[in-house]
C-alpha positions in Angstrom: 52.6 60.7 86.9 49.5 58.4 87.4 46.3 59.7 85.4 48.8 61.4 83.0 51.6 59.1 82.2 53.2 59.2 78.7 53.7 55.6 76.9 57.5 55.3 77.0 57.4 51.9 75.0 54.6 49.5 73.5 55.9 46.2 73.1 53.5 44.1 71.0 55.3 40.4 71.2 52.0 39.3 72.4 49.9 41.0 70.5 51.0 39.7 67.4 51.4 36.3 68.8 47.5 36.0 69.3 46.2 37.8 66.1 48.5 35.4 64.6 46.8 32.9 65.9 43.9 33.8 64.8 42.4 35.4 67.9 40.3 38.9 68.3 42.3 41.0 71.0 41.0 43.2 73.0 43.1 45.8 75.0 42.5 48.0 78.0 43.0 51.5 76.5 44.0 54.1 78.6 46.4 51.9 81.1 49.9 50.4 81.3 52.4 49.7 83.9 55.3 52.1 85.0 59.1 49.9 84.8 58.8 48.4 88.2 55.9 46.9 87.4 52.8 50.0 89.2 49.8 50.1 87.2 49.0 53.7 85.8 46.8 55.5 83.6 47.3 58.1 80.5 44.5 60.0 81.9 41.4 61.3 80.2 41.0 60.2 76.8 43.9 58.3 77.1 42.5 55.3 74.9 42.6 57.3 72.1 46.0 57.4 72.9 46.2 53.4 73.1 44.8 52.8 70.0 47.3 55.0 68.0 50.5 53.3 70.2 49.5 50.2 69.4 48.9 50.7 65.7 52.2 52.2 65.4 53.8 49.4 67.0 51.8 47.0 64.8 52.8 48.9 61.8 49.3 50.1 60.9 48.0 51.8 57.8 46.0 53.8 60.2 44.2 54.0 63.2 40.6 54.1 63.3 39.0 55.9 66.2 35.5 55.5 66.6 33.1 58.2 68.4 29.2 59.4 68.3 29.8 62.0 65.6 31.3 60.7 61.9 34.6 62.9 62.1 35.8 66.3 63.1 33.5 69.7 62.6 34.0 72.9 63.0 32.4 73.1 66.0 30.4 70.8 68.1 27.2 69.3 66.5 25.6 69.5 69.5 26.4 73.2 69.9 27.0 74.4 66.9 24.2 74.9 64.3 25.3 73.2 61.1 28.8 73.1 61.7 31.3 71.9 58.4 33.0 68.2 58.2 36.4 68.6 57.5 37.0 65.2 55.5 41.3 66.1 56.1 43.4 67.6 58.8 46.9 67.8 60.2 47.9 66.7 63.5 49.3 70.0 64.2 45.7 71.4 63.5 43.5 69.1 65.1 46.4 68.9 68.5 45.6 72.9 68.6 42.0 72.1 68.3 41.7 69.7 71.3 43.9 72.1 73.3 41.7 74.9 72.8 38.5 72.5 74.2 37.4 70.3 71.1 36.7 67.0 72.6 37.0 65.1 69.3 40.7 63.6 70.2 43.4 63.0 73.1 45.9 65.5 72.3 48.4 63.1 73.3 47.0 60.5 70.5 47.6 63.6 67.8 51.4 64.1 69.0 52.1 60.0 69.0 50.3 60.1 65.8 52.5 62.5 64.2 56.0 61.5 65.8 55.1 58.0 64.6 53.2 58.8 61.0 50.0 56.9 62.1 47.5 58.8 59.9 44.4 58.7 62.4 40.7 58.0 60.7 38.2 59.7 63.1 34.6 58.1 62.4 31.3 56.9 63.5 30.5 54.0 66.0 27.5 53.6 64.3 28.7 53.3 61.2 28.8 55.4 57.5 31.2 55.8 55.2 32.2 59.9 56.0 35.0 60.0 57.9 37.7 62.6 59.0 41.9 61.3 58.2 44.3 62.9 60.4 47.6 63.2 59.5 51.1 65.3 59.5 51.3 66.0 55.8 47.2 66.6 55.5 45.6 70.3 55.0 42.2 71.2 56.5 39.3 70.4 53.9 36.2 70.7 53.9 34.0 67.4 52.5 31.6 70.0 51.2 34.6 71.6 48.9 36.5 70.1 46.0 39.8 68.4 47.0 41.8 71.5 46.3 39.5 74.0 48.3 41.6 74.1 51.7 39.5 74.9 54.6 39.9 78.2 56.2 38.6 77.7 59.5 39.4 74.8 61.2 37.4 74.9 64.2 35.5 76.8 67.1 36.3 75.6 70.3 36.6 77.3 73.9 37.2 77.5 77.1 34.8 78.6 79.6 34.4 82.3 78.2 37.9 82.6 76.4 38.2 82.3 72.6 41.1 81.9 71.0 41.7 82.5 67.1 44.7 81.8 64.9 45.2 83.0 61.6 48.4 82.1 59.7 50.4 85.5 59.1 50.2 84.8 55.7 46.4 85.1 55.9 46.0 88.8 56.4 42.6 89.5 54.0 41.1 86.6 56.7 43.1 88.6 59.7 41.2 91.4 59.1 37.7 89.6 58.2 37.7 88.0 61.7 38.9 91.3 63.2 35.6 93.1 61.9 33.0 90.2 63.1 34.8 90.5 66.3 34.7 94.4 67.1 31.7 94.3 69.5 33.0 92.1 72.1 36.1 92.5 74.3 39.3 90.9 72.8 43.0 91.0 72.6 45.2 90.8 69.3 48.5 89.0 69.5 50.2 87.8 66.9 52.7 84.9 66.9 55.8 84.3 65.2 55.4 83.4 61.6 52.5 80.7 62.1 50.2 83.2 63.3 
């Protein structure tokens, strides 16, 4: 489906033939070529995506993916006053995140990331040493908490005027909490399966 294929295979022979040779390689994110040989695209955000294929099929440590903000917040920076850094994350968390309207990551880059075990490092282009890792077996915490202080909201993010909020069922002090701030506007209460 051009402008939202899915990478059915990377195959780095090439790759690892020039950065054995000493070379820098560059990549064009975001594109490949369907089996007879059509050029297509993984759609928006879809370099995201790249990066994570490749370091799986390099056998990477991690990916690093590099953006104008040092990581993942609770909300936007730019729309959120004083939003939290969450210095850990799983992909299952940060895929629901994107879903729901953060632009922080590709969801497709979260799902390759897990499938594959890429942990993801998102960061700053300009620089710094904070950073947010992203991975299957990581719990959401906060950098401004101890490293057993899990993180109880993982992030605002919406779409248009919808909001969305999921509370693990085993949460159901927090359940309530966010049922009181949110009496005075319009909203529906569903709960789902075991998860929330």
């Amino acid at each position: 489906n051009h402008a939202a294929a899915k990478i059915l295979e990377v195959d780095p022979t090439r790759l690892r033939a020039e950065l054995g040779s000493g070379k820098i390689v560059i990549v064009t994110g975001f594109q490949g070529n369907t089996r007879t040989g059509e050029v297509t695209t993984l759609g928006r955000g879809g370099s995201d995506t790249t990066a994570v294929a490749l370091a799986a099929a390099l056998e990477g440590e991690h990916c690093s993916i590099h953006s104008d903000v040092d990581g993942v917040y609770t909300g936007d920076p730019n729309e959120v006053e004083q939003p939290l850094h969450l210095r850990e994350l799983s992909c299952e968390s940060m895929a629901e995140y994107s879903r729901r309207g953060a632009g922080v990551l590709h969801r497709e880059c979260l799902e390759f990331s897990q499938e594959h075990g890429v942990e993801i490092h998102a960061r700053s282009t300009f620089g710094g040493e904070r950073l947010t890792r992203i991975a299957a077996d990581r719990h959401a915490v906060y950098s401004e908490h101890a490293d057993d202080a899990r993180a109880h909201i993982v992030g605002v993010a919406s779409h248009e005027d919808n909001l969305q909020v999921r509370v693990p069922a085993s949460e159901e002090a927090l359940r309530r909490k966010v049922e009181e701030h949110l009496e005075r506007f319009e909203w529906i209460a569903r709960t789902h399966g075991t998860n929330g």
